[in-house]
C-alpha positions, 0 to 999 in steps of 0.5 A: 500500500501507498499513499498517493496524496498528489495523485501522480500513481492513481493518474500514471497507472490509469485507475483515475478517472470517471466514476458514477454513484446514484446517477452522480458523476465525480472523479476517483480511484476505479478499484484495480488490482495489478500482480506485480512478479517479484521482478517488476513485471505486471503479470495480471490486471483487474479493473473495476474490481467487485469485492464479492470474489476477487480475493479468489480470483487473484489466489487462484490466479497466483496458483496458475503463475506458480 
């Protein structure tokens, strides 16, 4: 985790952007996950992430990396 307070690694990384709540448009974080290897490479991406089974599906996917 990091705090990114001038916005500069939400905006780089593209998980800055339009958003929509009860039919309001603002600007904010889109929840995303990267899977970084332990040599710097993203080996997976999820945008717009869904809390329900994404601990999952990021295990499962480790597992087939392994």
């Amino acid at each position: 985790m990091l705090s990114d307070t001038q916005r500069r690694v939400v905006v780089d990384w593209g998980v800055w952007g339009k958003k929509k709540l009860y039919g309001k448009e603002y600007e904010g974080t889109i929840r995303s996950t990267f899977l970084i290897d332990p040599k710097g490479a993203v080996r997976e991406v999820w945008n717009k992430v869904s809390v329900a089974n994404h601990a999952r599906n990021v295990m499962e996917r480790l597992k087939a990396l392994q």
